[in-house]
C-alpha positions in Angstrom: -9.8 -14.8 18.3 -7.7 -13.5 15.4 -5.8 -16.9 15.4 -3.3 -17.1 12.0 -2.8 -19.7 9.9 -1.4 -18.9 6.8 2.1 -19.4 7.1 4.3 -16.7 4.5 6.8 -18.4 2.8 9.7 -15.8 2.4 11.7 -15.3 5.0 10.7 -13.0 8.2 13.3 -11.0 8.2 14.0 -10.2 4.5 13.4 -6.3 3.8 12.9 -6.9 0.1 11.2 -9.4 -1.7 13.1 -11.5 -4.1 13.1 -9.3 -7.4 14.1 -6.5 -5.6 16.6 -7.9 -3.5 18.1 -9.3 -6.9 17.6 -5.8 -7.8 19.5 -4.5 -4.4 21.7 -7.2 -5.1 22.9 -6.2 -8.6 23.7 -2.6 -7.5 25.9 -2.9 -4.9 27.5 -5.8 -6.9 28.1 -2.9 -9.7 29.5 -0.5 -7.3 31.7 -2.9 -5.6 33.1 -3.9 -9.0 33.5 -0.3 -9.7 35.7 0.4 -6.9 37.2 -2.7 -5.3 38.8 -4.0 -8.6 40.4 -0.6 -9.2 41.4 -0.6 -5.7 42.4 -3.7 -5.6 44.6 -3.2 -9.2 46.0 -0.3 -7.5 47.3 -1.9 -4.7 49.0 -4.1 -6.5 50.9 -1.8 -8.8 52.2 0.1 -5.7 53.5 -2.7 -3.9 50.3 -3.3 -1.6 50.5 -7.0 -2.9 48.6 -9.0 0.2 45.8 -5.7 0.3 45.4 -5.9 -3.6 45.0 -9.8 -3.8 42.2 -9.5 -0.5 40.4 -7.3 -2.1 40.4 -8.8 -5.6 39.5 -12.3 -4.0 36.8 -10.3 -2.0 35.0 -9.1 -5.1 35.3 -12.5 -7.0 34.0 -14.3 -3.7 30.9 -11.6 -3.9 30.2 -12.5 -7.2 30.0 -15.8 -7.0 28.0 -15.5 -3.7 25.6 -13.3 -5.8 25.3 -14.9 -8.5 24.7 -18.1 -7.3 21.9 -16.6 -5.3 20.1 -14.8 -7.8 19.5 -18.1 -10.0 19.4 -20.5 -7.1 17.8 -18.4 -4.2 20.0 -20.4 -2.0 23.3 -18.5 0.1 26.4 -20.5 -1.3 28.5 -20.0 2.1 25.6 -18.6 4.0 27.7 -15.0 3.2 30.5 -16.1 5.1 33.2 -16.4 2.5 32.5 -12.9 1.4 31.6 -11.3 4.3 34.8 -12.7 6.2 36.8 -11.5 3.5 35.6 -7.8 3.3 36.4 -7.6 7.3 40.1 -8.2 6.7 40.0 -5.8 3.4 38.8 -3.0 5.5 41.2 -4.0 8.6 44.1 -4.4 5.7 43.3 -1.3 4.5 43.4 0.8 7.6 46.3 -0.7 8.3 47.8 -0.2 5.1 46.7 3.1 4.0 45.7 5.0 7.3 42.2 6.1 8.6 41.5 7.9 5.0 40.2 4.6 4.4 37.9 4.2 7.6 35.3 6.6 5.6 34.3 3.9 3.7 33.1 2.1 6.4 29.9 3.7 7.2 28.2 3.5 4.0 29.8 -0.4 4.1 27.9 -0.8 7.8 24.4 0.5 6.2 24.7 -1.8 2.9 25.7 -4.8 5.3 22.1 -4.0 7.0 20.1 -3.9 4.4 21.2 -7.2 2.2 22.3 -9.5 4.6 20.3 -11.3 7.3 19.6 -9.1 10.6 21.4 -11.8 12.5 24.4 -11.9 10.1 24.4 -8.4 9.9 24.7 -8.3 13.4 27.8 -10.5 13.3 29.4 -9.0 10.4 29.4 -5.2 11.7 30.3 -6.8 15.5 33.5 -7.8 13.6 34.0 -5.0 11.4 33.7 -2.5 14.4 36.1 -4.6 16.7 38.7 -5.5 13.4 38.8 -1.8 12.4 38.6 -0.5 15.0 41.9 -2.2 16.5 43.5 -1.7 13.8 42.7 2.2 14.2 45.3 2.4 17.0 48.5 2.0 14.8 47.5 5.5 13.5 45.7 7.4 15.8 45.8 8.1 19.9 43.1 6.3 21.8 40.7 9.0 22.5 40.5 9.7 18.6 40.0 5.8 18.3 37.5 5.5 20.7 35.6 8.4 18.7 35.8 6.6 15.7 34.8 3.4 17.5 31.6 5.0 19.0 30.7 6.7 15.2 30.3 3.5 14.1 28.7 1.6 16.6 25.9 4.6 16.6 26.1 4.4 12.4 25.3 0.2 12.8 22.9 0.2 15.9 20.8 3.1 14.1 20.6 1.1 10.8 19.6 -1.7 12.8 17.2 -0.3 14.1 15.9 1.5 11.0 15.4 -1.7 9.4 14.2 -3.9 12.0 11.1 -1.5 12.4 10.7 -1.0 8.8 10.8 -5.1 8.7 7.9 -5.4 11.5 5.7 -2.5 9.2 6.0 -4.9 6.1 4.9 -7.9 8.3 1.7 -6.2 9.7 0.9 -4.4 6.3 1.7 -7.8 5.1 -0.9 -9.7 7.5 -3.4 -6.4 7.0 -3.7 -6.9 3.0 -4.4 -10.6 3.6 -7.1 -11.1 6.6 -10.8 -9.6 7.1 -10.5 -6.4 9.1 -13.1 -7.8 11.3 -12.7 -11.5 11.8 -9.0 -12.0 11.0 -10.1 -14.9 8.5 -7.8 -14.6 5.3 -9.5 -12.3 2.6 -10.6 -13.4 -1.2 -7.4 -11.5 -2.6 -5.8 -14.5 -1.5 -8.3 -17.2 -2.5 -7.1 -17.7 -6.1 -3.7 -18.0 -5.0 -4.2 -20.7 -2.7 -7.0 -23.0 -4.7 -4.7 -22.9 -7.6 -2.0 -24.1 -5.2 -4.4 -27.1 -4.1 -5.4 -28.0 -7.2 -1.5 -28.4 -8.5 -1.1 -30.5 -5.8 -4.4 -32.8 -6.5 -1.5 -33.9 -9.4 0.7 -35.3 -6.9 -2.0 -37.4 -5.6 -3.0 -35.1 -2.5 -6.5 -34.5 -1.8 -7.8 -31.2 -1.2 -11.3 -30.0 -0.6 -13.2 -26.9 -0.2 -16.2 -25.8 1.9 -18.6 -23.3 0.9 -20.4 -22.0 4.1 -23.0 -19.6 4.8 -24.6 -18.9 8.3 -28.5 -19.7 8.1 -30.3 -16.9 8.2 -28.1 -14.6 9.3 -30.0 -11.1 7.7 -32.7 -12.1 10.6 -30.2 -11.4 13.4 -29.0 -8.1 11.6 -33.1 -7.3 12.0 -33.8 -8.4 15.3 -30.7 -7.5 17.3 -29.0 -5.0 15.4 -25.6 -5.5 13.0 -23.5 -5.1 16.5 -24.7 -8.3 17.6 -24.3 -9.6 13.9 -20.9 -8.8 14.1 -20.4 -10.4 17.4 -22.1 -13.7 15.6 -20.0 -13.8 12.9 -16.7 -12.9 15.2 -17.8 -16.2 17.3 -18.1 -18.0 14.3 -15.0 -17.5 12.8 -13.5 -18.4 16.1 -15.2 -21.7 16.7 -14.1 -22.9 13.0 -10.6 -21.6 13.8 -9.9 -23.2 17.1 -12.0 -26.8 15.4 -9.9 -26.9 12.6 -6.1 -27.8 11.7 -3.3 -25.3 11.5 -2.7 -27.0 7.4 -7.0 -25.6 6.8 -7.4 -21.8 5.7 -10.5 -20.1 6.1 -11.8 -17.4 4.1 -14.5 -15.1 4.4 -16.0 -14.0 1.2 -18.1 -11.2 2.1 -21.1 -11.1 4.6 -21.8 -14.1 6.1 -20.1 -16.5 3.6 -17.1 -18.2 3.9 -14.8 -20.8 2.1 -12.6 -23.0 4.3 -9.7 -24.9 2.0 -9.2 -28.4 3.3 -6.0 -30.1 1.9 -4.6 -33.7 2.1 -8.4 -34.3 2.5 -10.8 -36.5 0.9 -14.4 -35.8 0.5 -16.0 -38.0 3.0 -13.1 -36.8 5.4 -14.0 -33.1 4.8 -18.1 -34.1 5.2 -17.3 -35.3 8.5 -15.4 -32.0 9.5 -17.8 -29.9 8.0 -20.7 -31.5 10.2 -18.5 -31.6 13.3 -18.2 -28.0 12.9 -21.9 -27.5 12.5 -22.2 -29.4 16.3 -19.8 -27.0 17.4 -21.3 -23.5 16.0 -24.8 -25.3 17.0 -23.7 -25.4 20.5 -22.3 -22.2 20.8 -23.8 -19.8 22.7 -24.9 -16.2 21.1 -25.9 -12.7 22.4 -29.4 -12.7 22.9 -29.6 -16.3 22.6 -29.7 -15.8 19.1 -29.8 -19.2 16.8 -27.0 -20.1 15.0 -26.6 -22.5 12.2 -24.7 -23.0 9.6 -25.6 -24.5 6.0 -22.1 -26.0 4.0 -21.4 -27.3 0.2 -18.1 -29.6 -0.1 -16.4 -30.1 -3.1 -13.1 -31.9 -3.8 -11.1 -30.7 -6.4 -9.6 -32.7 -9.3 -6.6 -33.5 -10.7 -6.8 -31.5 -14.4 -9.7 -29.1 -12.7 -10.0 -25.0 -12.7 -11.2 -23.1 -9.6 -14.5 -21.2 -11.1 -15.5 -25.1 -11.8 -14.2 -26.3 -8.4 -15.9 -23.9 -5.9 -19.1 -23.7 -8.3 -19.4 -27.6 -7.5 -18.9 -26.4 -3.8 -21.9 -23.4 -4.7 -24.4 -26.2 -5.9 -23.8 -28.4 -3.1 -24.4 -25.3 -0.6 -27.7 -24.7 -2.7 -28.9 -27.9 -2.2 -28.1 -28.0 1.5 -30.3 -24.6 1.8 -33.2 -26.2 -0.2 -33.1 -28.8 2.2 -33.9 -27.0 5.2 -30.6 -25.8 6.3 -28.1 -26.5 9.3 -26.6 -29.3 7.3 -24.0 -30.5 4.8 -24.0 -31.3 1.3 -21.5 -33.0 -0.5 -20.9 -32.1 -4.3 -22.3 -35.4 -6.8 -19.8 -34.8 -9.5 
């Protein structure tokens, strides 16, 4: 019944949103800078030339990566260049400097998690853990390895986990904030957003046309059958438009029984003709008690230099009209 069709732009399985990923972003690009350059500087001076240069090349690589994405909000090497390049600092380091150095990895594991891309994440710490974890041996006996080994698969797999859930809690407070508690229709925090959308895109030459709709009458089924069965009307309602309608058309309820349904790449007569369809179909419906059901609908096309108020008030005349003349019909706006 609850059938979605607002499709999110950002990315499923991005934690932050895009100012405070830039935010995330910055930080640990301040901390690396803070470390890895001194590390790397060091290296160098004691001889560690092939560590040094890594790491050095690492933190360049990171700030190009991040930078690039802050002003484009495009990956340059889809974090490979970087992310490739801190595996073999870390293994280099091990290597180089003896498991002192492996401490570093856990807090790297968690900040992998929560920047990157779950599945890249994934990848990177797979690699990390086998890299680093190989390279352990030349220092310490196998059971000691394995230890470490284990440490940080736990570390990874529980930050994974952490943040996949936390991820799936965004989505559904996400979808909550937007749709009707009761009818899964989008709510009117979102209209604004999404008429403004249309009417930019009436300047490219694409249609778009709204639908004010009320169901006739509908205080007289509260009355007779009780709001229950009201709330059972309006849930089949919301439905019927939803399954009789494309996936591009977002309907809104308003409050009550009104709704708004946002037709784009539509013309007018195209979105009369939908509009009276979908009065057959809520026509036809059948209703607890055999309770009546019409519907009465305005339809207004919005222009190319227009403002919403004067867009869906177009849409609120033509509704008027259709309930002064009789109901359980459509009325297109004149203007």
């Amino acid at each position: 019944m609850m059938i979605s069709k607002l499709r999110y732009i950002h990315d499923e399985e991005a934690l932050f949103d895009t100012q405070r990923h830039h935010q995330v972003l910055k930080f640990v690009m301040g901390v690396t800078i803070l470390t890895f350059i001194p590390l790397g500087i060091k290296n160098l001076v004691i001889g560690k030339t092939l560590l040094g240069l890594v790491l050095l090349i690492f933190e360049a690589a990171l700030i190009i990566e991040a930078y690039f994405f802050i002003h484009t909000h495009r990956s340059l090497t889809q974090n490979a260049l970087p992310l490739g390049l801190l595996i073999l600092a870390m293994m280099l380091s091990i290597y180089e400097l003896g498991m002192l150095v492996s401490y570093w990895l856990y807090p790297i594991v968690v900040t992998i998690v929560f920047i990157v891309p779950l599945r890249h994440a994934l990848i990177t710490n797979t690699l990390l853990i086998i890299g680093c974890g190989l390279t352990c041996f030349f220092h310490v006996d196998w059971p000691v390895a394995l230890r470490f080994i284990a440490a940080l698969i736990a570390c990874s797999a529980i930050s994974h986990f952490a943040v996949k859930a936390i991820t799936l809690l965004q989505q559904e407070l996400k979808y909550l904030s937007s749709r009707d508690a009761l009818t899964g229709a989008l709510n009117r925090n979102q209209l604004d957003a999404f008429l403004n959308r249309a009417i930019t895109r009436t300047k490219r030459d694409t249609p778009c046309c709204i639908a004010l709709i009320d169901i006739d009458k509908f205080k007289q089924v509260n009355d007779l059958y009780g709001h229950d069965t009201g709330d059972e009307v309006i849930r089949q309602v919301v439905e019927t438009l939803n399954l009789n309608t494309r996936k591009l058309d977002l309907l809104f309820r308003l409050g009550g029984d009104e709704f708004l349904l946002l037709l784009e790449n539509t013309e007018i007569n195209e979105a009369n003709l939908v509009m009276e369809k979908l009065c057959q179909h809520i026509r036809a419906n059948h209703y607890p008690y055999h309770a009546n059901v019409t519907l009465s609908a305005g339809v207004a096309q919005a222009y190319q230099n227009d403002e919403t108020a004067k867009w869906v008030k177009r849409a609120d005349i033509a509704l008027y009209h259709a309930k002064e003349n009789g109901r359980d019909q459509v009325c297109c706006s004149s203007d």
